[in-house]
C-alpha positions in Angstrom: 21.7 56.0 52.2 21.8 52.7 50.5 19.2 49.6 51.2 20.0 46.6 49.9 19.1 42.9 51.1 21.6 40.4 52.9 22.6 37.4 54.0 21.6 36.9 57.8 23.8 36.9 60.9 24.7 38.1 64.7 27.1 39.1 67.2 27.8 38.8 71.1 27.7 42.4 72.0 31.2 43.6 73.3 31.8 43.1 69.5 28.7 44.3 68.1 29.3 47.7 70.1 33.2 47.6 68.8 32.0 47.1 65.2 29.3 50.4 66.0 32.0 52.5 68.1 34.6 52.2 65.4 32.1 53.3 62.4 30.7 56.2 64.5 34.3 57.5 64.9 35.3 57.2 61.4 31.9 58.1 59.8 32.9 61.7 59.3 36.4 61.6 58.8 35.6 58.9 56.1 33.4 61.1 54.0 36.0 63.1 52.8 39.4 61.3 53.9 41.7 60.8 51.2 45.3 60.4 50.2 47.1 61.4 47.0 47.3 58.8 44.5 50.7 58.7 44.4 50.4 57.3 47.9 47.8 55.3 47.9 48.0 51.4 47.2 45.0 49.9 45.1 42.5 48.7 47.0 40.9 45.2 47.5 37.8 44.3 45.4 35.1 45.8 47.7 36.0 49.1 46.9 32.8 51.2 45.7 32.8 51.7 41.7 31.4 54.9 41.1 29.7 56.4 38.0 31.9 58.1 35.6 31.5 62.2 35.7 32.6 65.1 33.8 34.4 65.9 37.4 38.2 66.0 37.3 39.8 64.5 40.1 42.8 63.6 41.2 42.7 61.5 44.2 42.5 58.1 45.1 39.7 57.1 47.5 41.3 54.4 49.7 38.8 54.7 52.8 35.3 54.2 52.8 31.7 53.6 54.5 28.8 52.6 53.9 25.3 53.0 55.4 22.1 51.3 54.9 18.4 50.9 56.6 15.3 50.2 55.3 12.0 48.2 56.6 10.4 44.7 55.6 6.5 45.3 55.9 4.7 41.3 55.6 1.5 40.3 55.3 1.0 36.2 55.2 3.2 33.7 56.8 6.7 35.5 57.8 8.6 32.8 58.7 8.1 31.6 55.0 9.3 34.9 53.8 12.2 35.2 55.9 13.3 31.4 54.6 12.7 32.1 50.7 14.3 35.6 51.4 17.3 35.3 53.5 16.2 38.9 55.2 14.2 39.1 58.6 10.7 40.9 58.8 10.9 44.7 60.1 13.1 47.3 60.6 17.2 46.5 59.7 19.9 49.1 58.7 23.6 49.9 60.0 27.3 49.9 58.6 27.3 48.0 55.6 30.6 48.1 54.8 33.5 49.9 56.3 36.7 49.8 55.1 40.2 51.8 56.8 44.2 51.2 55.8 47.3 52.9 56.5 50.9 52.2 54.8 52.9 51.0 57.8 56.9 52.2 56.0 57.9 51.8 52.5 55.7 48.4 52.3 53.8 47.2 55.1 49.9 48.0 55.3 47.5 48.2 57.9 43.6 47.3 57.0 40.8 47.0 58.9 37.2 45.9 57.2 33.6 45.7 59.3 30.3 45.6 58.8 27.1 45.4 61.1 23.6 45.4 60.1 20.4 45.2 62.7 18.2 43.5 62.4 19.5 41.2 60.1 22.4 39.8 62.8 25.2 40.4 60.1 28.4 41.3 61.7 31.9 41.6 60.9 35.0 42.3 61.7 38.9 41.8 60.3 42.2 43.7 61.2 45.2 42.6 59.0 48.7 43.8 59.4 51.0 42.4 56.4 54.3 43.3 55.1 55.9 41.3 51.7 58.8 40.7 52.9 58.0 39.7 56.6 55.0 38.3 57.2 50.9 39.1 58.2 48.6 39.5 61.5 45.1 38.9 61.5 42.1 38.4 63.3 37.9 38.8 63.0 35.0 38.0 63.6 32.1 36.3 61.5 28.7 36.0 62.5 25.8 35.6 60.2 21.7 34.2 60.6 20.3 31.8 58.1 16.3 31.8 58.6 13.6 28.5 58.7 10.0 27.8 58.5 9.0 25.6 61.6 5.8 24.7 59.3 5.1 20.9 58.8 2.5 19.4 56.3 -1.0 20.2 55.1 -3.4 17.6 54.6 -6.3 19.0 51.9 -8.6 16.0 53.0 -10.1 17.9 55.7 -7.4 20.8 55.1 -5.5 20.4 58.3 -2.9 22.1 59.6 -1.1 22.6 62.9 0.1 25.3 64.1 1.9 24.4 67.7 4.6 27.2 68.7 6.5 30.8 67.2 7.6 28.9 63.6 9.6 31.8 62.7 13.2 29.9 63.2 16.8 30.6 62.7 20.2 29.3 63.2 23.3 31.9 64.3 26.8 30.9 62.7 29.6 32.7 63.5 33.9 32.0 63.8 36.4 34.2 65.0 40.1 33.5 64.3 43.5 34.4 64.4 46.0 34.0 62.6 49.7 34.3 61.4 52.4 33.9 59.5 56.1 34.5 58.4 57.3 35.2 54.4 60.9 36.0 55.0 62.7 35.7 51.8 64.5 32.5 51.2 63.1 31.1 53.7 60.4 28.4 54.6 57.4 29.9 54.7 56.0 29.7 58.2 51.9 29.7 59.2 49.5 29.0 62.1 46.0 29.6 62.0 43.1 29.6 65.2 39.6 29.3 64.7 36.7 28.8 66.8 33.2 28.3 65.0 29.5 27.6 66.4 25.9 27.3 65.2 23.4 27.0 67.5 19.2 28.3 68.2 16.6 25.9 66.2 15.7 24.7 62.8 12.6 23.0 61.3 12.8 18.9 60.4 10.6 16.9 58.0 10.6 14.0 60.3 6.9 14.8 60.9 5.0 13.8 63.8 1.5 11.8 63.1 -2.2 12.7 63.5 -5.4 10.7 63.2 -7.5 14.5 62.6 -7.5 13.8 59.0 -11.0 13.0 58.0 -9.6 9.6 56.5 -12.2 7.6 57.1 -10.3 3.5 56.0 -8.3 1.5 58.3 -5.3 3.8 58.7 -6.6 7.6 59.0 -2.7 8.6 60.1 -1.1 10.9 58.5 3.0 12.6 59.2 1.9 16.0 59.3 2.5 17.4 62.5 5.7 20.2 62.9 9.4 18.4 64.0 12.0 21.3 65.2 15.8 20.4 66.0 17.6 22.4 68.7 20.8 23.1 67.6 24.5 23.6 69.8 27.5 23.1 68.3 31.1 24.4 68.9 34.4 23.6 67.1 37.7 24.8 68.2 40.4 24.3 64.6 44.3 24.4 65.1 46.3 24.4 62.0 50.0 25.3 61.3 51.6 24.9 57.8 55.2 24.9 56.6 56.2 25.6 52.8 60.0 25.6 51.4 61.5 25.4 48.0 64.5 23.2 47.1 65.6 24.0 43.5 62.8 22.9 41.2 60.6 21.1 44.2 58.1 22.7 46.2 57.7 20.9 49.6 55.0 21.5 52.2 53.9 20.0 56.2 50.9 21.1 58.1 49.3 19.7 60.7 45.2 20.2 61.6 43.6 19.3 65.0 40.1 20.0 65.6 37.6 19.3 68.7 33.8 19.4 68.3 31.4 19.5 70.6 27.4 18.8 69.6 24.7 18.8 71.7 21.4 18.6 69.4 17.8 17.7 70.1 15.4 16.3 67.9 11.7 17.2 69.0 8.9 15.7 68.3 5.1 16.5 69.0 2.9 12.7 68.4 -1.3 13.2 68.0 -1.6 16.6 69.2 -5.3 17.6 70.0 -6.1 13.7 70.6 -6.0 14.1 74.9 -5.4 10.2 75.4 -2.7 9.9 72.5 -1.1 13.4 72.6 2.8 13.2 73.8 5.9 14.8 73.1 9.4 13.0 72.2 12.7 14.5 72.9 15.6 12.6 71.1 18.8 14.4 72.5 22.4 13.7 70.6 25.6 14.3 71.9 28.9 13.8 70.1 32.6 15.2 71.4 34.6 14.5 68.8 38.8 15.1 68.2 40.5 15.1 64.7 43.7 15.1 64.2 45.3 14.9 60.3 49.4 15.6 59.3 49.9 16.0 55.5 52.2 16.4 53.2 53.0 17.2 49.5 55.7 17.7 47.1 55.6 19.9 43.1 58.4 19.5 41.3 58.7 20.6 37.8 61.3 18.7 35.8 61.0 21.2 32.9 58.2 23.1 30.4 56.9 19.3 29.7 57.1 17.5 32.4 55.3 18.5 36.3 55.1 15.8 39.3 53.6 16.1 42.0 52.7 13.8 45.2 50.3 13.9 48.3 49.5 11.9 51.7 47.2 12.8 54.6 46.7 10.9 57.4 43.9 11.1 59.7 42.6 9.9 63.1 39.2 10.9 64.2 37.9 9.7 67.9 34.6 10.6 69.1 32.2 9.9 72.2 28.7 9.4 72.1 26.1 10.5 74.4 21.9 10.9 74.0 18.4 9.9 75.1 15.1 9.3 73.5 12.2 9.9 75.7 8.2 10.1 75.6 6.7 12.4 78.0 3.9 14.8 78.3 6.4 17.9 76.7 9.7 18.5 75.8 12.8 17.3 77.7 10.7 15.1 79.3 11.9 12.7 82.5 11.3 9.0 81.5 8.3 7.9 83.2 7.7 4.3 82.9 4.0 5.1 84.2 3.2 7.9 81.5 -0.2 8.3 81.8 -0.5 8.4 77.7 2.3 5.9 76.4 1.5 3.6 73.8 2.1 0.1 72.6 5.6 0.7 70.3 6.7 3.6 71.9 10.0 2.7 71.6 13.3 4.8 72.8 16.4 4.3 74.8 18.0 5.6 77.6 22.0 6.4 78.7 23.5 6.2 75.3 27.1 6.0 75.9 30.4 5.0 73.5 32.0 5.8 70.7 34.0 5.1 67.6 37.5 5.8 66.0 38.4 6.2 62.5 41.9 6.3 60.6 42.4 6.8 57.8 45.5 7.0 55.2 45.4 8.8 51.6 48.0 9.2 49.3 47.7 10.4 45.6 50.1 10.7 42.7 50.0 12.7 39.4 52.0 13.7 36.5 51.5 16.0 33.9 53.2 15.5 30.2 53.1 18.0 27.9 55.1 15.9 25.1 54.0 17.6 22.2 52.9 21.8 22.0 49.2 20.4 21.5 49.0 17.7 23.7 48.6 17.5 27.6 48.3 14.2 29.2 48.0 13.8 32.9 47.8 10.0 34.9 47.0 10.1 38.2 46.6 7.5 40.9 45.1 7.9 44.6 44.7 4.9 47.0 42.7 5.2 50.4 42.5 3.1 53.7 39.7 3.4 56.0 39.6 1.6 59.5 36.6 1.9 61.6 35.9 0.7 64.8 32.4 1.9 67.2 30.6 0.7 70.1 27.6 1.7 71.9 25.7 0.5 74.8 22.0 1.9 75.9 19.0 1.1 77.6 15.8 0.1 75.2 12.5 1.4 76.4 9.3 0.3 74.8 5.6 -0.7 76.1 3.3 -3.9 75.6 0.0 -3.9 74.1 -3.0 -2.6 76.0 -4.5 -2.0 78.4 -1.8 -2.4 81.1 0.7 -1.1 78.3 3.6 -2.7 80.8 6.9 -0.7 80.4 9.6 -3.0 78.7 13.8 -2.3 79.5 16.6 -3.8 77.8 20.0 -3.1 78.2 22.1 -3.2 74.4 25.1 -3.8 73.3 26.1 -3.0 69.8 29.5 -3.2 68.0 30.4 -2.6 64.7 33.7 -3.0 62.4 34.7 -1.9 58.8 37.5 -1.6 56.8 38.1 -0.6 53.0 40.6 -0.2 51.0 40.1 2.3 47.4 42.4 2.2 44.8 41.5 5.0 42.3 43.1 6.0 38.5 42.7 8.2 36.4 44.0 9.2 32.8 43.4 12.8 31.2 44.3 14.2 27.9 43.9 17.2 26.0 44.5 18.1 22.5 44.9 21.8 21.0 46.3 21.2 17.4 42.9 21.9 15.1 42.6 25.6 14.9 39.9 27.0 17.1 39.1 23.6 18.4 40.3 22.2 21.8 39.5 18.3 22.6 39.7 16.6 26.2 38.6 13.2 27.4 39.1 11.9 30.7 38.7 8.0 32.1 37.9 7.6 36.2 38.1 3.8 37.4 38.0 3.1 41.2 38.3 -0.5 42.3 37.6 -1.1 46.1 37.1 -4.0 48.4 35.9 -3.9 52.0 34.3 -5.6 55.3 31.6 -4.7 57.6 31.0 -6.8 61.1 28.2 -5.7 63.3 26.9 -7.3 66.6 24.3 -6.6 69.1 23.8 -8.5 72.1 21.8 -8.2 75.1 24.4 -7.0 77.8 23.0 -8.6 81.1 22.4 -12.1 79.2 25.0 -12.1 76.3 22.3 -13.2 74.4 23.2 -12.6 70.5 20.7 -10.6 69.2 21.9 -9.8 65.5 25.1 -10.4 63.7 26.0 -10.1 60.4 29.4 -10.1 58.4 29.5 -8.4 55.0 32.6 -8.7 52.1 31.8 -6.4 49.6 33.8 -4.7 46.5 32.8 -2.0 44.2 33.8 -1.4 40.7 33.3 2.5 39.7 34.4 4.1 36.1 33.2 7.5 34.6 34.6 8.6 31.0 34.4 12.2 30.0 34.8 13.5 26.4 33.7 17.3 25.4 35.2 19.7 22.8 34.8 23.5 22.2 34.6 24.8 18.7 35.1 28.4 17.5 34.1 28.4 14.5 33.7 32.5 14.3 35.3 35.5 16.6 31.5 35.9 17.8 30.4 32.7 17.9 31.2 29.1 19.9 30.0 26.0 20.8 30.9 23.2 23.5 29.6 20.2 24.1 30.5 17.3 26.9 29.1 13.6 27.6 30.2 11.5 30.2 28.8 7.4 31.2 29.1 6.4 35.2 28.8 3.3 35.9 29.5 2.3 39.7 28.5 -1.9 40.9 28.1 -2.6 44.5 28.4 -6.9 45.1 27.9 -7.8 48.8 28.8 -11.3 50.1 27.2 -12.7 53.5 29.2 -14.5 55.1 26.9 -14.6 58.2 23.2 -12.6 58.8 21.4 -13.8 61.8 18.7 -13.8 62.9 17.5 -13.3 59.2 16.0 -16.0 56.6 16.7 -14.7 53.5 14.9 -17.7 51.8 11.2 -17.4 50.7 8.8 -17.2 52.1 10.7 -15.5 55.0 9.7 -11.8 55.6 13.1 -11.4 58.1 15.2 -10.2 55.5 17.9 -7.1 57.1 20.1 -6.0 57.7 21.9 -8.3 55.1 20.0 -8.4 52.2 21.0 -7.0 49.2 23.7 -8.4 47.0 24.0 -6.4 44.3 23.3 -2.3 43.5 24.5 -1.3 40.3 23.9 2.3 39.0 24.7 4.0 35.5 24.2 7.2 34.6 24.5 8.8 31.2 24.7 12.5 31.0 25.1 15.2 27.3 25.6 19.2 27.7 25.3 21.7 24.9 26.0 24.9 25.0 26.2 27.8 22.2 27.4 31.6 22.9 26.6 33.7 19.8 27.7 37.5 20.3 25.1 38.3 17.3 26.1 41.7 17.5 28.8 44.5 19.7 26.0 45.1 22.0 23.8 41.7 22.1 25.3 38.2 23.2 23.3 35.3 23.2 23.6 31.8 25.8 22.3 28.7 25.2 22.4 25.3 26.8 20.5 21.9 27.3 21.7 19.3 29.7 20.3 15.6 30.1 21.0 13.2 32.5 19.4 9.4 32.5 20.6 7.8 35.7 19.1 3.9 36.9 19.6 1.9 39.5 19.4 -1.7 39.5 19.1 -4.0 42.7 19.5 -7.9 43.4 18.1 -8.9 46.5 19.2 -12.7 48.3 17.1 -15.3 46.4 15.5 -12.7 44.4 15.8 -11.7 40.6 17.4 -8.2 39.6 15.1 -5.4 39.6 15.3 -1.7 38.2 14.6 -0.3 41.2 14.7 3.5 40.0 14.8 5.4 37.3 15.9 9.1 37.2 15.9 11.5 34.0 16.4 15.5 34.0 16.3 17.7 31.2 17.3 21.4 32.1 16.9 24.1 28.9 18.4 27.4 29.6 18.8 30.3 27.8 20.7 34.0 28.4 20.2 37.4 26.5 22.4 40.7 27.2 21.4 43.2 25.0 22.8 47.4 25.2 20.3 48.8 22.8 21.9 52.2 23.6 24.8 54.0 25.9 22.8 54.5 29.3 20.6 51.2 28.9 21.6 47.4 29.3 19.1 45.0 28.8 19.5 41.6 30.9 17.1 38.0 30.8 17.6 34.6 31.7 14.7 31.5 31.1 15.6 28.2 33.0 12.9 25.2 32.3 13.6 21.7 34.2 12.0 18.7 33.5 12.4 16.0 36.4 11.3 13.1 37.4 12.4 9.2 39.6 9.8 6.6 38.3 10.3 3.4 40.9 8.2 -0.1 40.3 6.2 1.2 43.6 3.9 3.3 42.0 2.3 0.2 39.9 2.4 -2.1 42.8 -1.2 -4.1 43.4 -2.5 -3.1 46.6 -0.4 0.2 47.3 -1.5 2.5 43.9 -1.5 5.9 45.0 0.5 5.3 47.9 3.7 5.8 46.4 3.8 8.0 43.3 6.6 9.2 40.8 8.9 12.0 42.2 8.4 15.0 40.0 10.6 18.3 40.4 9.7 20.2 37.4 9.7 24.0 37.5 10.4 27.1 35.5 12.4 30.8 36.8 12.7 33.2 34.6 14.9 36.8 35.9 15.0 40.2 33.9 17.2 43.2 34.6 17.5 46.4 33.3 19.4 49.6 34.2 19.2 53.3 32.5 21.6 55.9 33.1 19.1 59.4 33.6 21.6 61.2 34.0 25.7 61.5 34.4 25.1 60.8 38.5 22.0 59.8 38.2 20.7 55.4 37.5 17.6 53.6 37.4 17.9 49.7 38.2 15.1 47.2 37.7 15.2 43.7 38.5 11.8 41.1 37.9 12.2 37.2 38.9 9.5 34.8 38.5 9.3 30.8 39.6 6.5 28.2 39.2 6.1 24.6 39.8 3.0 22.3 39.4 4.2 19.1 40.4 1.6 18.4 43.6 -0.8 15.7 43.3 -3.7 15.0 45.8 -3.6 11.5 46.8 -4.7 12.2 50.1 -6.9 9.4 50.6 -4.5 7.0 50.4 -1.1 8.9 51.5 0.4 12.0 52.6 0.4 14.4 49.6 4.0 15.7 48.1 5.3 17.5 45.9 5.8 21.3 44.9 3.0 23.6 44.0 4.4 27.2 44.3 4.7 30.7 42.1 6.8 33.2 43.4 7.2 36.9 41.9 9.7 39.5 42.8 10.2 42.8 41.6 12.4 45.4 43.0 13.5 48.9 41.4 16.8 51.2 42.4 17.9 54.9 42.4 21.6 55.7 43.0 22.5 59.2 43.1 26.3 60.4 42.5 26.7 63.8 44.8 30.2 63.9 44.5 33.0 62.2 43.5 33.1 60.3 47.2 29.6 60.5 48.4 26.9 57.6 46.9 22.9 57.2 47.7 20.5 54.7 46.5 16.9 54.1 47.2 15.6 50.9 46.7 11.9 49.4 46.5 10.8 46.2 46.4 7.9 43.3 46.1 7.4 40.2 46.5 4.7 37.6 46.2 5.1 33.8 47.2 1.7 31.1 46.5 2.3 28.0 47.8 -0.5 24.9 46.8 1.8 22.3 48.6 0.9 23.9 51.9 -2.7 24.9 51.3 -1.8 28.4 51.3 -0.8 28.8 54.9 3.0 29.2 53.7 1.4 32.3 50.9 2.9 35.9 51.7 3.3 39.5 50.2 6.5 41.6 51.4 7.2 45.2 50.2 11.1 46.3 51.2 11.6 50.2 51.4 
């Protein structure tokens, strides 16, 4: 029996029982099935490794299963657990792996692969019929579970927290395809592939919902706290077929790609629950049917040993429709009531969303790759995009007036909006191999773009103009790359790379109404900015040092300063941000002896965005510096007892101390966690084709950021 933990899933159950069926048949036969090595073909990579043995054997194991259950016992929040764990609570186990092929003649090959594990909704399934010289078959099925914590935010003032509904979420993604294609000699290569994918069930959202129950006792005792979920349905249907052919030294290739997409999302809201005269619910629904359809091309011809060229274009037309609804009510999916009993000044939404956009766009790219000396590669490249875009939506505004009638206000929008670019992109990169044991490479990016964005919204039954604006902008982007590697010894060698971004946005209004961009006017969007420049300058080290046959040694520091800078109309240039991360890591593999390896690995980041808000006069403490510094640290160990016979042990450890109460004057952020994990293996050998392991495991999570309500303990058997 082997337990080991997974990456969530599920499956609709004609397949889940086909996945079952099929291991239950071959679970005996697999055991000891076998076929001579002289018969067998070599295996794909999942083929079990097993522990070397003074047995002598002479066959080739090309069939196999494997088994697996074990049980999740939780204490603390579960829905956290599941999240940071990627494993559901409870009882799981199955076919973890099951793998059956069959030579079909002198060289075709039959292969069938599957897997199902309950409760952890991880299924799969792929047959794959293939011959060299002819073509391939196949078709499967994917379906996996990612888990989420429905939590929202903690507020230590008066330590709330809201609980509201079953937090212990998850979203379902799955495909199943099919797919084709012909590899006749000397002849174009021929292939069509079908897919259908989905994702659907719920998710958690920070867009928070507010409360007044804080304890705040100033002018604004509001706080986002309260738990957002987003309902999630989405299916995508994916047609592709490709065509490949070579013509003396050129590679040529066609395929053509048409996707449809169909979303239909809600975003759900809960507003001042426990407060009877404020409490209501708001359900944002968003619908998009989308169609994409894209034809490209490319061409790789090599002229000789020196000289490679190759070429690319893609063309693309995307059309989509756009449906939705944002509603208050007294729960979810709500009617609009204009009367709602608790509305609010403000409580703004809109009703009947209907339109959509279209999108083309063209890319094409060139490159070339000179090798004009042994030591010297130098490849220019150039890549130009076009990008039209056209959308339109119309809708019904919903708001209320001021108490205490709090009248119910409708307008019926029109909004339209236009934009166009055009990229032009190079790129030059060279490489140079003629010091011994060095290697040298630099690389320059530029990226020179212009482009125009219209928008208009108008007041359908009137005509009345209610915003327009029209926009030139162009943007100036380069990045230059230069690194080396150095080995200076057989056991020892160093690299090193630093690059310098620097991308400048300009924007030119041609129009912006209704806006005043001249002080003292506070009616500044949407057109306001007029310049946003960022630059980022970023250094990497990193040393390997095999000290001795059985130690190696990995070290590396990275650092990053990144800043923006932003000009706003009639305003003076500001740095608006400054970002600077320093990450130290270091790796140790030591085999002090034959049966025991020795593994560690120590990560410390230091992180942190300082903006001009935190210093502001009248607002300190409202905004604070972004901190995201933390420290992991993993160890792993294994010991051979015996010839059939290992121990494994595995330890992980995180912390972060980056929260800051300043809960009287905003919502408190920032991570405050330490997590521990320890887990310890036994695999037993008994025999050549048969493999057991045991596994235990803990786990300990201690979270400040969410007053402890997100803390657990978890022990896997």
């Amino acid at each position: 029996m082997k337990t080991l933990i997974f990456q969530s899933s599920s499956l609709q159950p004609i397949v889940k029982a086909s996945v079952l069926i099929f291991s239950a048949g071959l679970m005996e036969w697999s055991l000891v099935a076998a076929e001579p090595a002289a018969q067998a073909k070599e295996a794909d990579a999942k083929k079990p490794v097993l522990e070397k043995s003074d047995e002598k054997s002479s066959v080739d194991y090309r069939n196999w299963f494997t088994v697996s259950s074990g049980f999740q016992f939780v204490t603390g929040d579960k829905a956290q657990f599941q999240h940071r764990q990627g494993v559901p609570k409870g009882a799981f186990g199955g076919v973890e792996d099951i793998h059956y092929e069959q030579d079909i003649g002198k060289k075709g090959l039959l292969q069938f692969d599957g897997r199902g594990i309950f409760d952890n909704h991880d299924y799969s399934m792929k047959l794959d019929l293939s011959h060299p010289d002819i073509g391939y078959l196949r078709a499967g099925y994917r379906e996996f579970r990612t888990w989420y914590d429905g939590s929202g935010g903690f507020f230590p003032k008066n330590r709330q927290w809201f609980s509201l509904y079953d937090e212990d979420f998850a979203l379902d993604r799955g495909e199943a395809f099919f797919e084709g294609g012909l590899t006749l000699p000397d002849r174009p290569e021929l292939s069509f592939k079908y897919s259908h994918l989905f994702r659907d069930r719920k998710k958690d959202s920070t867009s928070w919902g507010d409360s007044n129950l804080t304890g705040v006792t100033v002018a604004n005792p509001g706080r986002g706290i309260v738990p957002t979920f987003l309902d999630i349905d989405e299916r995508r249907d994916i047609f592709e077929s490709d065509i490949k052919h070579t013509f003396g030294n050129t590679d040529l290739g066609l395929g053509l790609r048409y996707e449809i997409s169909n979303n239909d999302n809600s975003r759900n809201i809960h507003r001042r629950p426990g407060e009877p005269a404020l409490d209501r619910y708001i359900t944002q629904r968003e619908g998009v049917v989308a169609d994409m359809f894209n034809v490209h091309a490319f061409s790789e011809t090599r002229f000789n040993e020196k000289v490679l060229f190759t070429t690319g274009y893609s063309f693309t037309t995307l059309d989509t429709d756009i449906s939705g609804s944002r509603i208050y009510g007294g729960g979810y999916e709500a009617v609009y009531d204009p009367l709602f009993a608790r509305r609010q000044q403000r409580d703004e939404g809109f009703l009947a969303l209907s339109g959509g956009s279209q999108v083309k766009q063209y890319v094409m790219n060139i490159n070339l790759m000179l090798t004009p000396w042994d030591h010297l590669t130098l490849v220019p490249a150039l890549r130009v995009e076009k990008q039209n875009q056209e959308g339109v939506a119309s809708f019904t505004e919903t708001d209320f007036g001021a108490s205490p009638t709090f009248a119910a206000i409708q307008d019926e929008l029109l909004n339209t909006r236009e934009r166009g670019f055009l990229d032009v992109s190079e790129s030059l990169e060279a490489r140079y191999t003629g010091l011994t044991n060095w290697v040298f490479y630099t690389r320059g990016e530029w990226l020179e773009g212009d482009g125009n964005l219209k928008e208009w919204e108008t007041e359908a039954t009137t005509g009345t103009l209610d915003l327009f604006r029209d926009t030139d902008s162009t943007r100036f982007t380069q990045k230059y790359i230069a690194g080396a590697n150095w080995y200076p010894l057989k056991r020892l060698n160093f690299s090193g790379q630093y690059y310098h971004k620097i991308r400048a946005n300009d924007y030119d209004h041609r129009a912006d109404f209704p806006a005043t961009n001249a002080p003292p006017s506070a009616n500044r969007y949407p057109a306001f900015l007029t310049d946003h420049d960022f630059e980022t300058d970023d250094v990497n080290f990193r040393v390997t040092w095999r000290l001795l046959n059985n130690l190696t040694l990995v070290s590396r520091y990275d650092f990053q300063l990144s800043t923006v800078r932003t000009t706003g109309d009639f305003l003076s240039e500001t740095k608006s941000a400054e970002m600077t991360s320093r990450i130290f890591s270091e790796s140790v593999t030591w085999s002090p002896l034959s049966r025991l390896y020795l593994q560690g690995s120590i990560n410390y980041v230091l992180d942190r965005t300082d903006t001009p808000a935190d210093g502001m006069t009248g607002s300190t403490n409202l905004v604070l510096n972004s901190k995201n510094n933390y420290w992991n640290t993993s160890f792993l160990t294994g010991y051979a007892l015996t010839d059939k016979t290992d121990l494994q042990a595995q330890y992980s450890y995180y912390r972060a101390n980056n929260y800051e109460d300043n809960s009287q004057f905003s919502q408190p952020y920032g991570a405050g966690a330490e997590e521990h994990g320890v887990t310890a293996s036994l695999i037993r050998r008994i025999r050549a084709n048969l493999l057991w392991t045991l596994k235990y495991g803990f786990f300990s999570n201690r979270d400040v950021t969410s007053g402890g309500n997100n803390n657990y303990d978890a022990h896997l058997v």
